[in-house]
ZATORPA-810430 format. One line per field, with one value per residue (C-alpha): residue number from 1; residue in three letters; x, y, z. Coordinates in steps of 0.05 Angstrom, whole numbers, m for minus. Layout:
BEGIN
pos: (NUM; ...)
code: (ALA; ...)
px: (X; ...)
py: (Y; ...)
pz: (Z; ...)
// end
This chain:
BEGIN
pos: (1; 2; 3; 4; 5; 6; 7; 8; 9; 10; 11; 12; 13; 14; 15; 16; 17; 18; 19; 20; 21; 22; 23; 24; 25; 26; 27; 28; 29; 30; 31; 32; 33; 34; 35; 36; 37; 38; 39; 40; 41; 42; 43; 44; 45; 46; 47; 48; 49; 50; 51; 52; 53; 54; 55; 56; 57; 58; 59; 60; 61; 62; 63; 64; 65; 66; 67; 68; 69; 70; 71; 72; 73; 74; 75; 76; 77; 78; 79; 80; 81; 82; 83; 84; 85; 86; 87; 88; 89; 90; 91; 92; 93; 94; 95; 96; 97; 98; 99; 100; 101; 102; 103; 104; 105; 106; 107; 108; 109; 110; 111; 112; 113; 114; 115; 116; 117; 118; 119; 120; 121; 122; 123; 124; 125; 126; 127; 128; 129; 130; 131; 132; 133; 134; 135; 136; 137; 138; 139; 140; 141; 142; 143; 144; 145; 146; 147; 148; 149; 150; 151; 152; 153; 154; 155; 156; 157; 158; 159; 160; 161; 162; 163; 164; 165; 166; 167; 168; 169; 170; 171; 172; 173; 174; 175; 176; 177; 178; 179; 180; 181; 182; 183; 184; 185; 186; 187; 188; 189; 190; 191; 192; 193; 194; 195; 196; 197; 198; 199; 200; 201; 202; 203; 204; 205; 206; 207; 208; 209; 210; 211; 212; 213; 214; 215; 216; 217; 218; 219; 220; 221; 222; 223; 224; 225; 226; 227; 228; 229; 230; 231; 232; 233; 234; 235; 236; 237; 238; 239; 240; 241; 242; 243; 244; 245; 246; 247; 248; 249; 250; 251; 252; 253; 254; 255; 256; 257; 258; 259; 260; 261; 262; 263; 264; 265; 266; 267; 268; 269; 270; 271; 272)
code: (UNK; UNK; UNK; UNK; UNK; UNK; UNK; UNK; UNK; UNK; UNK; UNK; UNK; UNK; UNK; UNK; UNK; UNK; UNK; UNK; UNK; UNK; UNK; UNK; UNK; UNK; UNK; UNK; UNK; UNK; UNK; UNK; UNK; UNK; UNK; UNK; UNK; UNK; UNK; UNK; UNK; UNK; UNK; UNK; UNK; UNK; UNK; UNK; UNK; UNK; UNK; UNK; UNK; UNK; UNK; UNK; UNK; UNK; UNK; UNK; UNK; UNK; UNK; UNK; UNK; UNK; UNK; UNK; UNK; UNK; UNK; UNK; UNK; UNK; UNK; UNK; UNK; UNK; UNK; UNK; UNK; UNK; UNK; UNK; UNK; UNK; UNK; UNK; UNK; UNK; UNK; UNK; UNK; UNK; UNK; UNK; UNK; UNK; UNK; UNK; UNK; UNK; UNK; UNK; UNK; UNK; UNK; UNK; UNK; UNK; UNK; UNK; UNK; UNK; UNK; UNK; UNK; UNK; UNK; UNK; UNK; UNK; UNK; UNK; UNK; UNK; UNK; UNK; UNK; UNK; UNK; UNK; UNK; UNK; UNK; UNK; UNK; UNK; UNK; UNK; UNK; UNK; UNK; UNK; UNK; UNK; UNK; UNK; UNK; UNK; UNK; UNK; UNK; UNK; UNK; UNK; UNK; UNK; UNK; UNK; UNK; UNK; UNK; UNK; UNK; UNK; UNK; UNK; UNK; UNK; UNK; UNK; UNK; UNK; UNK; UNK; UNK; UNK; UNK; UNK; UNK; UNK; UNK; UNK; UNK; UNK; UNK; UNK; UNK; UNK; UNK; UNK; UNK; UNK; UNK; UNK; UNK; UNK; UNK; UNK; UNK; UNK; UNK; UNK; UNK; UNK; UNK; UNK; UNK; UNK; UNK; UNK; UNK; UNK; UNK; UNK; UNK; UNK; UNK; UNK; UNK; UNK; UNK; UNK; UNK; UNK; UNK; UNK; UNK; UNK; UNK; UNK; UNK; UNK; UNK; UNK; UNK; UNK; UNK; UNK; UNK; UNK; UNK; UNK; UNK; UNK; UNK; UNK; UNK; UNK; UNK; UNK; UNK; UNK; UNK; UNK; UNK; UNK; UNK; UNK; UNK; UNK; UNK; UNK; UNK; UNK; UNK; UNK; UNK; UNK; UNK; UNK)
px: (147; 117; 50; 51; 70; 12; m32; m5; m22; m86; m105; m84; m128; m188; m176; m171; m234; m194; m201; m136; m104; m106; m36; m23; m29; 21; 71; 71; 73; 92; 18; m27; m91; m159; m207; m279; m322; m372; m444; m486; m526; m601; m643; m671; m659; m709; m691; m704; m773; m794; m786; m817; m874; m875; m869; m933; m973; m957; m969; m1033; m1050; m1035; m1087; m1141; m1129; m1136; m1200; m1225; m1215; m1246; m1310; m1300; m1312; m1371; m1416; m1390; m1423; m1488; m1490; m1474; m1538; m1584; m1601; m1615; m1568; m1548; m1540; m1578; m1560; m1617; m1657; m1703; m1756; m1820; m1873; m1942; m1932; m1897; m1828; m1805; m1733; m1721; m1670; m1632; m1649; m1720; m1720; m1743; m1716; m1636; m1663; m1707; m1645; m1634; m1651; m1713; m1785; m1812; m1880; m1877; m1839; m1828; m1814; m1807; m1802; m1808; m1859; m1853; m1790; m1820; m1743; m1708; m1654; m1594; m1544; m1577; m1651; m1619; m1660; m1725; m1717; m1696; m1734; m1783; m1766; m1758; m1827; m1818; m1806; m1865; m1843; m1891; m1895; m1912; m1925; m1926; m1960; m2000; m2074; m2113; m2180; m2224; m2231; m2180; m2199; m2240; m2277; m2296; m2329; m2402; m2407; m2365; m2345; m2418; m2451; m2395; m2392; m2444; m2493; m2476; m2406; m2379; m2340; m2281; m2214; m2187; m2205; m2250; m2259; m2316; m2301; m2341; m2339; m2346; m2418; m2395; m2411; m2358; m2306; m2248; m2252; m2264; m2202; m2215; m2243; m2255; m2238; m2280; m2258; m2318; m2313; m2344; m2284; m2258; m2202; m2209; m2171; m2170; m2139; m2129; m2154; m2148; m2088; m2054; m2051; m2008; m1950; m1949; m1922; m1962; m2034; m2065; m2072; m2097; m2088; m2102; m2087; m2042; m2026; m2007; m2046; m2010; m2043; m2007; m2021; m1983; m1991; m1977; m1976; m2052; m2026; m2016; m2089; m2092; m2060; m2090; m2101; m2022; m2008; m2043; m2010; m1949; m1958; m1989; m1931; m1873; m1898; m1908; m1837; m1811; m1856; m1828)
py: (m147; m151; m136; m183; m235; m220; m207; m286; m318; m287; m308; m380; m382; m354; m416; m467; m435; m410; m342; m295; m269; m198; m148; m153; m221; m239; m182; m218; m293; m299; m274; m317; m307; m283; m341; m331; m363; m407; m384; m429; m492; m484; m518; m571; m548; m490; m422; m359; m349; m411; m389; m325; m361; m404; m340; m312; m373; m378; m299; m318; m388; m334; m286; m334; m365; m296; m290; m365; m348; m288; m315; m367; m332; m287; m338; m398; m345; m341; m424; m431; m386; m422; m357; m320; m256; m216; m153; m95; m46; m20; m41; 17; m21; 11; m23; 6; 82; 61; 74; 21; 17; m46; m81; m139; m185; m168; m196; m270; m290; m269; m244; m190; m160; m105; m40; m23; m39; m98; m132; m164; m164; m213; m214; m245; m220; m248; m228; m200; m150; m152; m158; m194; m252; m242; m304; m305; m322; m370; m431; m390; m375; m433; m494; m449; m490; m431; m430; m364; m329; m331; m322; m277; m284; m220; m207; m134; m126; m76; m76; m136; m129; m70; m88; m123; m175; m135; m101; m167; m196; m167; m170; m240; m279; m274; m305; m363; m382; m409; m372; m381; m378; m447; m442; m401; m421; m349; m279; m226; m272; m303; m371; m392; m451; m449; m478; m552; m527; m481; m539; m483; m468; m539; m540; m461; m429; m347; m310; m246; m187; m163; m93; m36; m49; m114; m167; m218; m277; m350; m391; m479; m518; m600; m643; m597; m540; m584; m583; m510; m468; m406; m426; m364; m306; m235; m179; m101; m48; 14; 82; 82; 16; m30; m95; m126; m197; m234; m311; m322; m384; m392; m380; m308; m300; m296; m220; m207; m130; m122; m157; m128; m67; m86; m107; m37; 4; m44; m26; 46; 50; 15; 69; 123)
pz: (m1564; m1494; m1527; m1578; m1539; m1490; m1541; m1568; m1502; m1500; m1570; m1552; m1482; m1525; m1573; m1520; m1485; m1427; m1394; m1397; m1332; m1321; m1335; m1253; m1253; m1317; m1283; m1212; m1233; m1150; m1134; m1114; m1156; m1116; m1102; m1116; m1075; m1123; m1125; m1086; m1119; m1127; m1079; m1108; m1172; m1171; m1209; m1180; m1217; m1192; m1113; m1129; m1156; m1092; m1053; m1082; m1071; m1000; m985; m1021; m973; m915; m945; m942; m886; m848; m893; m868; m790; m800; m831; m782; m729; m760; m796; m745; m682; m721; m736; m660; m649; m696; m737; m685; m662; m601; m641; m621; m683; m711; m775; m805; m839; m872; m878; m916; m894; m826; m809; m759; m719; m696; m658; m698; m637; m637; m707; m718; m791; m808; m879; m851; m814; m866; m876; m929; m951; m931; m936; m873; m805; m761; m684; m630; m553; m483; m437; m396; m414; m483; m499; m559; m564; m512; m486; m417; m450; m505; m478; m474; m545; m568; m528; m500; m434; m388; m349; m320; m393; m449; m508; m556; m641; m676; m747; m777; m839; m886; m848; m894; m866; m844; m769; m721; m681; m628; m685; m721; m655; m665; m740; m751; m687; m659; m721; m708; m637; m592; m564; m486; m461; m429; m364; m368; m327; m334; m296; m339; m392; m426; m467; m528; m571; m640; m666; m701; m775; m774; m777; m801; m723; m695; m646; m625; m567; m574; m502; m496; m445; m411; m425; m479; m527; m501; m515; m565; m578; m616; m577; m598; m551; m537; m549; m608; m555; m524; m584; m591; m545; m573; m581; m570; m621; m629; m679; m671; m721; m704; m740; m801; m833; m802; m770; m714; m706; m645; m621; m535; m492; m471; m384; m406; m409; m344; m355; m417; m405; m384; m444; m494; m467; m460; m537; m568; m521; m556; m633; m610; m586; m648; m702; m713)
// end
């Protein structure tokens, strides 16, 4: 009887949609029953997928965030710099059948810092270290301001012509340039106008060394020298077919030989 009558009760809580006490509960009627604590509301009414999802999209925020500051501070350094760079890892660039390893900071244009063939090379150095960008020089570089520091332009290329500049004097420059020199305000050096038809060469003045294989250089003259702080330029051609052309502040020709070898000892140390 005792089971039918529990299995009675139970029938009738299952009808009225209640839950049936357990056998030690229905022996003991003194007992208290055990009180479950009730689960917790959801915040806000969010479901447990839902934080999950919110959990993954702010582990994802943190991930790029950590990918902004460090960009941040990489590409924000080179903006602060104005394309130019302090790093002195080396670039192996060939150029023609010439192997070159060069200095990032010695390197004018941020797209030529890479490793490979390349047409043409750009560099620039300060005379008279014949060293590349650093901190300490930034206003030299930049402005150009720094009186004590020249700053020096050189282009490396595939040789173009048969003859560098010193070659071309005789056969070319001669046939261009006055006959007599005018009065030359530098040492060693012989200054000739160009003759008036040659208007390609109206604002130039050639400087001649006075020696058996001497200097040459095209340097402007008047108020436009004024605007540029490298008016001067020469080219020579070094092993491998490569023609070296580099543009100087027109003072340095008062040291032309030093810096002419100053210039041919930099490329030789950068060929390998």
């Amino acid at each position: 009887m005792s089971g039918a009558v529990d299995g009675n009760v139970s029938l009738t809580m299952f009808a009225e949609g209640l839950e049936p006490l357990s056998r030690s509960q229905t022996a003991d009627p003194m007992r208290p029953a055990a009180i479950t604590a009730p689960a917790p509301p959801p915040i806000d009414g969010a479901t447990p997928s839902l934080l999950r999802h919110v959990l993954r999209v702010l582990v994802a925020l943190g991930v790029l965030s950590v990918a902004i500051s460090l960009a941040g501070r990489h590409y924000g350094g080179q903006i602060r710099l104005g394309g130019n760079t302090v790093s002195t890892e080396l670039r192996e660039v060939v150029i023609a059948d010439a192997v070159f390893s060069v200095p990032e900071n010695l390197i004018r244009h941020r797209d030529q810092r890479v490793d490979g063939v390349a047409a043409r090379l750009d560099l620039y150095v300060l005379w008279p270290s014949m060293s590349g960008y650093t901190l300490a020089d930034r206003q030299a570089f930049e402005t150009g301001d720094d009186a004590d520091r020249k700053l020096i332009f050189i282009s490396i290329e595939p040789q173009q012509m048969s003859r560098d500049m010193t070659g071309r004097l005789e056969p070319i420059y001669r046939q261009l340039v006055e006959p007599l020199p005018a009065v030359s305000p530098f040492d060693g050096l012989d200054a000739y106008r160009f003759r008036a038809d040659h208007a390609i060469f109206s604002n130039e003045v050639l400087y001649v060394g006075r020696s058996d294989t001497p200097f040459v250089a095209r340097c402007i003259e008047g108020r436009l020298s004024e605007t540029i702080s490298a008016a001067c330029e020469r080219d020579i051609v070094t092993d491998g077919g490569i023609s070296v052309k580099y543009r100087f502040p027109q003072d340095l020709l008062t040291e032309h030989l030093a810096l002419d070898q100053g210039l041919r000892g930099l490329i030789a140390s950068l060929q390998k």
